[in-house]
VEXRO-517445 format. One record per atom (N, C-alpha, C, O): residue in three letters; residue number from 1; x, y, z; atom name. Coordinates in Angstrom, 1 decimal. Example, Ala and Ser with C-alpha at 12.3 -4.5 7.8 and 13.67 -1.06 7.14 Angstrom:
residues 2
 code pos      x      y      z site
  ALA   1   13.2   -5.7    7.8    N
  ALA   1   12.3   -4.5    7.8   CA
  ALA   1   13.2   -3.3    7.8    C
  ALA   1   14.2   -3.3    8.5    O
  SER   2   12.8   -2.2    7.1    N
  SER   2   13.7   -1.1    7.1   CA
  SER   2   12.9    0.0    7.9    C
  SER   2   13.4    1.1    8.0    O
***
This chain:
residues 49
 code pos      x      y      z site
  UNK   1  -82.9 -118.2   70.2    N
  UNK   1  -82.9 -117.9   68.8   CA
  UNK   1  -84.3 -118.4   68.3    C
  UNK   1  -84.7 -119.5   68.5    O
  UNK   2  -84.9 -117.4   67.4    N
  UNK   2  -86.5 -117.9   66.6   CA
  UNK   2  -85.9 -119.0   65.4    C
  UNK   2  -85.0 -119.3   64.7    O
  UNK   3  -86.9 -119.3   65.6    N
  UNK   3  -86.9 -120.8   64.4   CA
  UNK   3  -86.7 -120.1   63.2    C
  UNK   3  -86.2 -121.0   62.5    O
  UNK   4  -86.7 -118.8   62.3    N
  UNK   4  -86.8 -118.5   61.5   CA
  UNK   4  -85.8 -117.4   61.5    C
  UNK   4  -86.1 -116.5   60.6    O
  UNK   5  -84.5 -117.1   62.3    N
  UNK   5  -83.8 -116.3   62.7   CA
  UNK   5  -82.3 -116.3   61.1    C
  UNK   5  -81.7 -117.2   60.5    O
  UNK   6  -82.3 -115.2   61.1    N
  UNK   6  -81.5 -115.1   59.3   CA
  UNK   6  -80.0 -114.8   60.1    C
  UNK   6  -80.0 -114.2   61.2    O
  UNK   7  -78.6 -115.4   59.2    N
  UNK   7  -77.4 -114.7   59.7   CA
  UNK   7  -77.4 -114.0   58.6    C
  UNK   7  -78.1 -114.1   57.7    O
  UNK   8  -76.1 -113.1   58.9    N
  UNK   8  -75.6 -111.9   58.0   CA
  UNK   8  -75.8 -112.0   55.9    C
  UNK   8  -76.0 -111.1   55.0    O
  UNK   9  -75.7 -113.5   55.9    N
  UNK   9  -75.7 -113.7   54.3   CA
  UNK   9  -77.4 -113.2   54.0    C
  UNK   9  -78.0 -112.2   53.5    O
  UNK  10  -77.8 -114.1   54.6    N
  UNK  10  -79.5 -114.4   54.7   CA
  UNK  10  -79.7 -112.9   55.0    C
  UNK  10  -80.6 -112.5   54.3    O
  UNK  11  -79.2 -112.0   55.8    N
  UNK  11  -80.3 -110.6   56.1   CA
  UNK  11  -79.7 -109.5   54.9    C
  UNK  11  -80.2 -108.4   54.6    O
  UNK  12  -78.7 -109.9   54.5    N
  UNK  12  -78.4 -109.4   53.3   CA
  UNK  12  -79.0 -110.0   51.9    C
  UNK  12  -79.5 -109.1   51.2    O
  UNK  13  -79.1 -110.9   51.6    N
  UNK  13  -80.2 -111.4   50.8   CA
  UNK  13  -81.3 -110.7   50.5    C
  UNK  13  -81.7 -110.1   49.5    O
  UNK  14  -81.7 -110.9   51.7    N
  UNK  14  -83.5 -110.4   51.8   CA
  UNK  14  -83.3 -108.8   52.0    C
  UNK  14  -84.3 -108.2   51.7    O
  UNK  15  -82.2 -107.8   52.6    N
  UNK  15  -82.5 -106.6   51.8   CA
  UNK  15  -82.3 -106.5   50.5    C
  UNK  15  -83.2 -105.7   50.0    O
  UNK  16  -81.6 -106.9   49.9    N
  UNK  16  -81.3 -106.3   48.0   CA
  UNK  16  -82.6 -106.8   47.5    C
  UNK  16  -83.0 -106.4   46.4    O
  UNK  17  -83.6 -107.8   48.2    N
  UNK  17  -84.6 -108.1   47.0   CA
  UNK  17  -85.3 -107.6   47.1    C
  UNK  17  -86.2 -107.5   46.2    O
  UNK  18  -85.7 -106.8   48.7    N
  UNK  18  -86.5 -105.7   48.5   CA
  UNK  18  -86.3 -104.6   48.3    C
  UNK  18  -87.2 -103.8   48.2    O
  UNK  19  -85.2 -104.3   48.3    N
  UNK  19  -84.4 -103.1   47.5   CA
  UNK  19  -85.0 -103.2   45.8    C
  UNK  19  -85.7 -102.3   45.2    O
  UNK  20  -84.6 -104.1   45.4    N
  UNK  20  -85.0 -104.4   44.2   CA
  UNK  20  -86.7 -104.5   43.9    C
  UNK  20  -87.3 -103.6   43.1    O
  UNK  21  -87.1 -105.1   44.3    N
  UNK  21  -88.3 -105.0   44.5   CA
  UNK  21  -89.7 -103.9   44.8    C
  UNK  21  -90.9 -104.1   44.7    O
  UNK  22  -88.8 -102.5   45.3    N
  UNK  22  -89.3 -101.5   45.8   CA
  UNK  22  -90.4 -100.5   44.4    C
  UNK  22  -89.9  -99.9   43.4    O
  UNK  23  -91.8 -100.5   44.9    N
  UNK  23  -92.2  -99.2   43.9   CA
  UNK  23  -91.2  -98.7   43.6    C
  UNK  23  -90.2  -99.3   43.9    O
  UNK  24  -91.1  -97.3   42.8    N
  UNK  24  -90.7  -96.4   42.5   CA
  UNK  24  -91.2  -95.1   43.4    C
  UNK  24  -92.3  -94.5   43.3    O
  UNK  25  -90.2  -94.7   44.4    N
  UNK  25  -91.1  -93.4   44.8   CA
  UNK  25  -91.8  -92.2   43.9    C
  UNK  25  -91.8  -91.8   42.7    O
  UNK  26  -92.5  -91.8   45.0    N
  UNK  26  -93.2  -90.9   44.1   CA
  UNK  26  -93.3  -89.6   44.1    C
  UNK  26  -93.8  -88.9   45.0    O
  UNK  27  -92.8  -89.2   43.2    N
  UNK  27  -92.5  -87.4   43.0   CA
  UNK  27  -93.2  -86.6   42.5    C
  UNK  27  -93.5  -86.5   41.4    O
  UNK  28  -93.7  -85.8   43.8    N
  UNK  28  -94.8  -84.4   43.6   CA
  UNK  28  -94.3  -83.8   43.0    C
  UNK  28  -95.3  -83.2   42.6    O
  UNK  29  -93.5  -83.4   42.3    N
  UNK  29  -92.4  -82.1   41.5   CA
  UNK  29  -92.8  -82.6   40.0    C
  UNK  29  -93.3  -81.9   39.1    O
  UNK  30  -92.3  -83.7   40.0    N
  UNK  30  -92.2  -85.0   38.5   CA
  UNK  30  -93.6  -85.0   38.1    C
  UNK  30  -93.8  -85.0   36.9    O
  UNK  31  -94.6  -85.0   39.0    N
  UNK  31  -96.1  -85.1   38.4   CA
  UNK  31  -96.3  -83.9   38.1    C
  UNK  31  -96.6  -83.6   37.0    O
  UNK  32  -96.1  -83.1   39.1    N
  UNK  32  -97.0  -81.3   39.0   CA
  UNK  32  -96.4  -81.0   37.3    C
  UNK  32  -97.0  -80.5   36.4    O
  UNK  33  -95.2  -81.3   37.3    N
  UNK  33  -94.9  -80.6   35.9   CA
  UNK  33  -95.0  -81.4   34.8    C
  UNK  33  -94.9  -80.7   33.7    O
  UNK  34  -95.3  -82.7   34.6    N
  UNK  34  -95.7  -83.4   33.9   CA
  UNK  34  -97.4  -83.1   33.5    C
  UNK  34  -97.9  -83.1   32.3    O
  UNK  35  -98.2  -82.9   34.8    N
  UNK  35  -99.5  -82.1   34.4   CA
  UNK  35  -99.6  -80.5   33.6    C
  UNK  35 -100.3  -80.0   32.8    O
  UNK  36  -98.5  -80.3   34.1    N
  UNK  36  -98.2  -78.7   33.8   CA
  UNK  36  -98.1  -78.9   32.1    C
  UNK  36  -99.0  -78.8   31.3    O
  UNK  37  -96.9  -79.3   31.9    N
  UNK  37  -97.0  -79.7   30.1   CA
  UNK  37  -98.0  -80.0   29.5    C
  UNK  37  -98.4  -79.6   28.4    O
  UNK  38  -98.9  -81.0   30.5    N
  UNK  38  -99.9  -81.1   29.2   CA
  UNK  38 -100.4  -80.7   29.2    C
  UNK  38 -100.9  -80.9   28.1    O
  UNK  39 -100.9  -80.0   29.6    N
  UNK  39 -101.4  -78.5   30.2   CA
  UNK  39 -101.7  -77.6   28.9    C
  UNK  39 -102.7  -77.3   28.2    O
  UNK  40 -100.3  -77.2   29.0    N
  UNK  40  -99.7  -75.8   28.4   CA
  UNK  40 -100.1  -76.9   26.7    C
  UNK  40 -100.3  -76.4   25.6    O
  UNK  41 -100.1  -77.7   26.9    N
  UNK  41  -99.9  -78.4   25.0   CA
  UNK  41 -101.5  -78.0   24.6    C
  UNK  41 -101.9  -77.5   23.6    O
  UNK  42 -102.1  -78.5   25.6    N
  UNK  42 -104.1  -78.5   25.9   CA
  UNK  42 -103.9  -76.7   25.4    C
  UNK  42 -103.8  -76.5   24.2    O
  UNK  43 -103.8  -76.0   26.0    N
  UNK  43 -103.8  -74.6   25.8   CA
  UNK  43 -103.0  -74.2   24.4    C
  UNK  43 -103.4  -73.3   23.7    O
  UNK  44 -102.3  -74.7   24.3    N
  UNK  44 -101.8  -74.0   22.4   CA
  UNK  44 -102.7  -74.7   21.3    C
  UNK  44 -102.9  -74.0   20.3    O
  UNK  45 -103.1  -75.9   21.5    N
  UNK  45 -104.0  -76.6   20.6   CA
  UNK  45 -105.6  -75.7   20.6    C
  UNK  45 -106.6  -75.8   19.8    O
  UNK  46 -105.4  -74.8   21.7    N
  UNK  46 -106.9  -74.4   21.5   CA
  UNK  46 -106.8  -73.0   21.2    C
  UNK  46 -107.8  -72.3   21.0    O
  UNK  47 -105.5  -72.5   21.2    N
  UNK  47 -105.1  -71.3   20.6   CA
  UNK  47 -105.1  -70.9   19.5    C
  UNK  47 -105.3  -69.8   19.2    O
  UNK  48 -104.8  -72.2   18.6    N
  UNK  48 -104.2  -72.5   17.2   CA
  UNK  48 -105.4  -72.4   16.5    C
  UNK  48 -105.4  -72.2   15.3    O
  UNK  49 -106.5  -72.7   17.3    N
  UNK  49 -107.7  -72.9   16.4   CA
  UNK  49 -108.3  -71.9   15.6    C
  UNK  49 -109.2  -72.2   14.9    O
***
């Protein structure tokens, strides 16, 4: 056994806090249309003029 070897409580521990701990993935879909809006808002403001 390694000197630093975790039982079941311990390797459950240390997943949830990097569970918790995790960026936020990142969503190609969520951005493209988020650029998309502002987009389209850029384009009526210059319509309006």
């Amino acid at each position: 056994m390694g000197k630093y070897q975790l039982d079941n409580k311990g390797k459950s521990a240390v997943t949830k806090y990097h569970e918790k701990n995790k960026p936020a993935k990142f969503d190609k879909k969520q951005q493209l249309e988020k650029i998309r809006a502002e987009y389209l808002k850029k384009k009526q403001k210059q319509t309006e003029k």
